[in-house]
C-alpha positions as CSV (number, residue, x, y, z in Angstrom):
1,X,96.3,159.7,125.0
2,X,95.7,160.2,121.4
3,X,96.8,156.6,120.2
4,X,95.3,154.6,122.9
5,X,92.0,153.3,121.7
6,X,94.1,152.0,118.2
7,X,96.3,150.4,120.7
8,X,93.3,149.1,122.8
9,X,91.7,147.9,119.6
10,X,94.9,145.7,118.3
11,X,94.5,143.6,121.2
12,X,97.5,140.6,120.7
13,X,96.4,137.2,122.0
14,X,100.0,136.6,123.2
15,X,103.2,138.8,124.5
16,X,104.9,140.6,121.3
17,X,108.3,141.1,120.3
18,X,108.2,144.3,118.2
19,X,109.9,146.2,115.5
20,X,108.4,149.5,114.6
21,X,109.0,151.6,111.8
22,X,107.5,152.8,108.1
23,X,108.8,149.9,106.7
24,X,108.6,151.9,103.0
25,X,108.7,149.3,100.5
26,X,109.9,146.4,102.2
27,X,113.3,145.9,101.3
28,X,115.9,144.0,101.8
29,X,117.1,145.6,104.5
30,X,113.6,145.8,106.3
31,X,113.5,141.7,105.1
32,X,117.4,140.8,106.8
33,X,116.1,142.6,110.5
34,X,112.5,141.0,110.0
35,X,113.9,137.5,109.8
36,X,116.1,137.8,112.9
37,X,112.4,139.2,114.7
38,X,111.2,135.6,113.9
39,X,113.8,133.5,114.5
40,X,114.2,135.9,118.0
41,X,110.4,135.7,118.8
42,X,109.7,131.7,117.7
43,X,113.2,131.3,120.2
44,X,111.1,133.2,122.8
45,X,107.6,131.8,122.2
46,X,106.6,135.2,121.7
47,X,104.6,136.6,118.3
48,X,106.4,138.2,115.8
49,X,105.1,141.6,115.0
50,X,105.1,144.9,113.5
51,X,104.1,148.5,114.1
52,X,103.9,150.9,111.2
53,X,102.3,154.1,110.5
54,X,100.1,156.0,108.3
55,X,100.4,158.6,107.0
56,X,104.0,158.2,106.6
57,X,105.9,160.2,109.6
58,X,107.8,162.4,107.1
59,X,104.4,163.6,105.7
60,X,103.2,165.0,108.7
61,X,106.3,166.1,110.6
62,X,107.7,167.8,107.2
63,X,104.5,168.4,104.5
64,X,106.9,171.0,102.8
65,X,109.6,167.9,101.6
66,X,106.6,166.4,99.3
67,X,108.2,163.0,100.1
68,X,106.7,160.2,97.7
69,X,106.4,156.6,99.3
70,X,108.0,153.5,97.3
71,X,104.9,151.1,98.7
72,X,101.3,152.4,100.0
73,X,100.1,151.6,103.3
74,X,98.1,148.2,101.4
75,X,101.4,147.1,99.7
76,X,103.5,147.1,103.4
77,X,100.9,145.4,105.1
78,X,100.5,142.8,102.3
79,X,103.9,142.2,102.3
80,X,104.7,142.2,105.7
81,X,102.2,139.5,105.8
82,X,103.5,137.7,103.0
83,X,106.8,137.6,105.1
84,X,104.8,135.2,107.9
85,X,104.6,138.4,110.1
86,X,102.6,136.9,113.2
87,X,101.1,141.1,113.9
88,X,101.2,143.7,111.5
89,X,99.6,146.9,113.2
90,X,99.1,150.4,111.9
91,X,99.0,153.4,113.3
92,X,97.5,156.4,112.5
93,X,100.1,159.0,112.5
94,X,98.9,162.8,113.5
95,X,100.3,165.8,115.1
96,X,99.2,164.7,118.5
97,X,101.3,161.1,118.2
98,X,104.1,163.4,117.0
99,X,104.1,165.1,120.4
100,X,103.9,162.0,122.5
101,X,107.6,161.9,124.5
102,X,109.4,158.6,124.0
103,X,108.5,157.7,127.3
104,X,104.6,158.0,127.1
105,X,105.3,156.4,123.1
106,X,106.7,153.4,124.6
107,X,104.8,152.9,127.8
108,X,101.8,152.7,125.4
109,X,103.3,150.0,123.4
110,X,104.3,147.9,126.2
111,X,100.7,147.7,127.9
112,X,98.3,147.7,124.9
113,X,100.7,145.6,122.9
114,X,102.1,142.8,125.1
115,X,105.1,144.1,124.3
116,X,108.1,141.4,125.8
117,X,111.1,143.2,123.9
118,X,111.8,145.4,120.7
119,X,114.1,145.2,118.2
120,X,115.4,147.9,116.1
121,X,118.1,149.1,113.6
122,X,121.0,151.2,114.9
123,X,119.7,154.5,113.3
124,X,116.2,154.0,114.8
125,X,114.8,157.1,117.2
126,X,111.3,158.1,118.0
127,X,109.1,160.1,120.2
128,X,109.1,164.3,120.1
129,X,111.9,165.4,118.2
130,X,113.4,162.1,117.7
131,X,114.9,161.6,121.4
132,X,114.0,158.1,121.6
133,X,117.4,157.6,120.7
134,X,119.2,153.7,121.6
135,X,120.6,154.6,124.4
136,X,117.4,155.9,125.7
137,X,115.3,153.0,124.5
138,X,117.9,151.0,126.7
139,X,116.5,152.9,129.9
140,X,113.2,152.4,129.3
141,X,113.6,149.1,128.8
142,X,115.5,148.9,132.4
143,X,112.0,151.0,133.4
144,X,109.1,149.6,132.0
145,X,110.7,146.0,131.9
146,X,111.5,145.2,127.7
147,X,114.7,144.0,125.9
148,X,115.9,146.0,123.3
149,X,118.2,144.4,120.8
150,X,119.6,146.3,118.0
151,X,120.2,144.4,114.5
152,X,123.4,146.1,113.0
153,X,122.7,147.5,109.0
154,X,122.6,145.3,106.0
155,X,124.8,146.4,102.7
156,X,125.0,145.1,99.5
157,X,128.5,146.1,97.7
158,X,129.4,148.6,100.4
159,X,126.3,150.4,100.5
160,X,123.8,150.1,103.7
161,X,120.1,149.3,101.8
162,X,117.5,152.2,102.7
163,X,114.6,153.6,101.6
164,X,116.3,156.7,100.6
165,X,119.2,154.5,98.7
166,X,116.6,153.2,96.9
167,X,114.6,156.2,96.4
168,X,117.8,157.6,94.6
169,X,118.4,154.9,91.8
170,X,115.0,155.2,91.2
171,X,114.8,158.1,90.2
172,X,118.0,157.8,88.4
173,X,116.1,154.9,86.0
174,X,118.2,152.5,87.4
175,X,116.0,149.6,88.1
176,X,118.4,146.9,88.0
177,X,119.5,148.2,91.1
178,X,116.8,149.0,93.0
179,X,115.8,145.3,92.2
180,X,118.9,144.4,94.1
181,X,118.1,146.5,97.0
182,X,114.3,145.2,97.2
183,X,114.9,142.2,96.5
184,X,112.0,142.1,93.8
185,X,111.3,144.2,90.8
186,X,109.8,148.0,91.7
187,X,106.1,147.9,90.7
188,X,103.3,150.5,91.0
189,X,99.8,149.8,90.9
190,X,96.8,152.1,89.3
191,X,93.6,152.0,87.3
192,X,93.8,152.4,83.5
193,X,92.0,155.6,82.8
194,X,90.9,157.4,79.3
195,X,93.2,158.8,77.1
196,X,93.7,160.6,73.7
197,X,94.4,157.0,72.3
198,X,97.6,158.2,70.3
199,X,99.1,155.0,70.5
200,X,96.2,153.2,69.0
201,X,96.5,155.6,66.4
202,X,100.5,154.3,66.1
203,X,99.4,151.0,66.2
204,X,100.3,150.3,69.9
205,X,97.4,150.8,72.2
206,X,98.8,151.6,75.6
207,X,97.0,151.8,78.8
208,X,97.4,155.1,81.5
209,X,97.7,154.6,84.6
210,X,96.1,156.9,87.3
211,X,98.8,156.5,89.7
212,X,98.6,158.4,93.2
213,X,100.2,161.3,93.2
214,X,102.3,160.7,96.5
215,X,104.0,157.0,94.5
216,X,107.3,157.3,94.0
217,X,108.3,157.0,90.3
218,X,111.3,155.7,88.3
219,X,112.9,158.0,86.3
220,X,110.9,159.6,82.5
221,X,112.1,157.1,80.0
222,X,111.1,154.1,78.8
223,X,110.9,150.6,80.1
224,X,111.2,146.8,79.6
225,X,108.4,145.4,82.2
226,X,105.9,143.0,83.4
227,X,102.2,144.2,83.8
228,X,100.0,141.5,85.6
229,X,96.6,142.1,85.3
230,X,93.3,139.9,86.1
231,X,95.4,137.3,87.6
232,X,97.7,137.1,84.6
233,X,100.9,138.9,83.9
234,X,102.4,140.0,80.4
235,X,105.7,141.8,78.7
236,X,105.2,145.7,78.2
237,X,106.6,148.4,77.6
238,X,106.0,151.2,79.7
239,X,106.9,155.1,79.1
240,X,107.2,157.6,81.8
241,X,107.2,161.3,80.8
242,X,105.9,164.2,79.4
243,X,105.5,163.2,75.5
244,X,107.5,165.6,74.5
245,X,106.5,164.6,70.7
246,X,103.0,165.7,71.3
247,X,104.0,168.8,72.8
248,X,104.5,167.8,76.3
249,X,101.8,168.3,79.4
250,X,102.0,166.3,82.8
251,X,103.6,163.6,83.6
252,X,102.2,160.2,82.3
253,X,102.3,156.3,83.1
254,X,102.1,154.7,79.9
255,X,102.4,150.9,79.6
256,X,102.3,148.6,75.7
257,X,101.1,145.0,76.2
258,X,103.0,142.7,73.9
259,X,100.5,140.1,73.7
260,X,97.1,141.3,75.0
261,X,94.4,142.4,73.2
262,X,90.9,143.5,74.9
263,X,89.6,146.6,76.6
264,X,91.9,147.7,79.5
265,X,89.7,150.7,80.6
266,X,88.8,150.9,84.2
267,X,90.6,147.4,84.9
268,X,93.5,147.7,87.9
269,X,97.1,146.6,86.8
270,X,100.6,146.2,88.4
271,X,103.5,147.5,86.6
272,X,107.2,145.7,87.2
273,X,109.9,147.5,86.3
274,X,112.7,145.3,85.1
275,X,115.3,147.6,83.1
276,X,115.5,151.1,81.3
277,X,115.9,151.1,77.7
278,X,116.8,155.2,76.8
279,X,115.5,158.4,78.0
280,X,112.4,160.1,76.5
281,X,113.2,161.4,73.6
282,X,111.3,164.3,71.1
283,X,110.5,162.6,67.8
284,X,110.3,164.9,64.0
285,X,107.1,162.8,63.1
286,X,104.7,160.4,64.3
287,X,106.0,157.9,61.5
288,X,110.1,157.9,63.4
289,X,108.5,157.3,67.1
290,X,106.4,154.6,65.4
291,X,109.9,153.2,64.3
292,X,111.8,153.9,67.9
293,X,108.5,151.9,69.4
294,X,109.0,148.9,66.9
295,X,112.5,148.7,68.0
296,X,111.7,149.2,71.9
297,X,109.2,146.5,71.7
298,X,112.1,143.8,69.9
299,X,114.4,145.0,72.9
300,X,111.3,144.4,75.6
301,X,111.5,141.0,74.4
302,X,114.4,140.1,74.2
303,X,115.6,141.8,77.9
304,X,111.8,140.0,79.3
305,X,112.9,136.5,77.0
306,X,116.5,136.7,79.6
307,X,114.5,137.0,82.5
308,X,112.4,134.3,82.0
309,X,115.5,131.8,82.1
């Protein structure tokens, strides 16, 4: 079997109850089912823990759909740690685990992961073709001697929090609600590269991002947020888009600290989205976006001065 020796290699010092899933982004959803695996697993003196995959499933099963992930395979584990997760196990996900049955999938689990019980959403499925459905999950728990509990969805104003959902407002720009669906401001982490230094030139040195291609990304405008960098965090302004102004070219990360000053280049920052201010816009001259940033930067403050309360 394909997966084994990852599975042999996890080795949990006690019996498991397990969820397993992507887990993209960690959001509240994921965090309302997680906390019922703890309080379920500290009820049953079992360990808490979690089985995710990389690549993401989607990547592999579908290559063609380009899907981009909200949170890398770092971020998850991090947070999933962060949570008080007792196992956080990944997976390597290839065409060969793809064409394990839910049967084999499962009787894996169970031996190589102590596996006592597993508990799932109510749209959960794995195995070939998706066939580990709930109801069969069920049977093989009767077979191979697991519970299964299933945790029903969790909504906020009517609407059941997913990855997708949240994939949506993003790129619609609307951060304020994908803040309420993760429960914590969107952020995306990269590596200030080089760059033709027109903002300098403006009078607002910004620092681009080399962001991974597969990261999801809010919608091209501009942006009140938080940039934490070498331990420390400050308000920016960040821009994502084309620069239409400067004749356009491939999309770009772009983010203004208020109150930094010092070489950025080849340092790693996190970018927090917090709210969108306009779309990206075409300026007449360099002199009117050099008046648009001036008044972005007085918003910035002001929307970063209200969050700080």
């Amino acid at each position: 079997m394909p997966i084994e020796p990852e599975l042999v290699s996890i080795a949990p010092q006690r019996e498991t109850l397990l969820t397993i899933g992507v887990f993209d982004g960690v959001h509240a959803g994921h965090r309302y089912l997680l906390e019922r695996l703890q309080l379920r697993a500290a009820e049953k003196s079992l360990l808490s823990a979690v089985l995710t995959f990389n690549p993401q499933p989607q990547s592999v099963l579908h290559p063609q759909s380009q899907l981009r992930w909200l949170s890398d395979v770092e971020n998850r584990v991090k947070s999933l740690q962060g949570l008080g997760i007792d196992l956080v196990a990944v997976l390597t996900f290839s065409p060969e685990v793809a064409r394990l049955s839910a049967r084999e999938f499962m009787s894996l689990v169970r031996k190589h992961l102590r596996m006592r019980g597993v508990m799932v959403g109510p749209d959960f499925a794995l195995g070939r073709g998706r066939e580990g459905s709930i109801h069969l999950l069920h049977t093989l728990g009767c077979e191979l001697e697991f519970s299964v509990e299933t945790i029903p969805p969790y909504t906020i104003n009517g609407e059941v929090v997913s990855s997708t959902l949240i994939r949506q407002a993003l790129a619609e720009g609307d951060t304020r609600k994908v803040h309420r669906l993760m429960g914590r401001y969107f952020h995306v982490r990269g590596t200030v590269i080089t760059s033709d230094k027109r903002g300098r030139v403006l009078g607002f040195p910004t620092a681009n991002l080399d962001i991974k291609p597969q990261q999801a990304l809010p919608g091209n405008g501009i942006y009140a947020t938080i940039t934490r960098i070498d331990g420390k965090q400050f308000p920016s302004a960040t821009s994502i888009g084309t620069r239409p102004t400067f004749g356009g070219g491939k999309e770009t990360v772009e983010t203004y600290l208020l109150d930094y000053d010092g070489d950025l280049y080849g340092k790693e920052m996190t970018v927090e989205f917090v709210q969108r201010l306009r779309d990206e816009q075409c300026f007449s001259s360099s002199e009117e976006l050099k008046m648009q940033i001036e008044k972005d930067v007085r918003e910035v403050e002001a929307i970063l001065a209200k969050e700080a309360r």
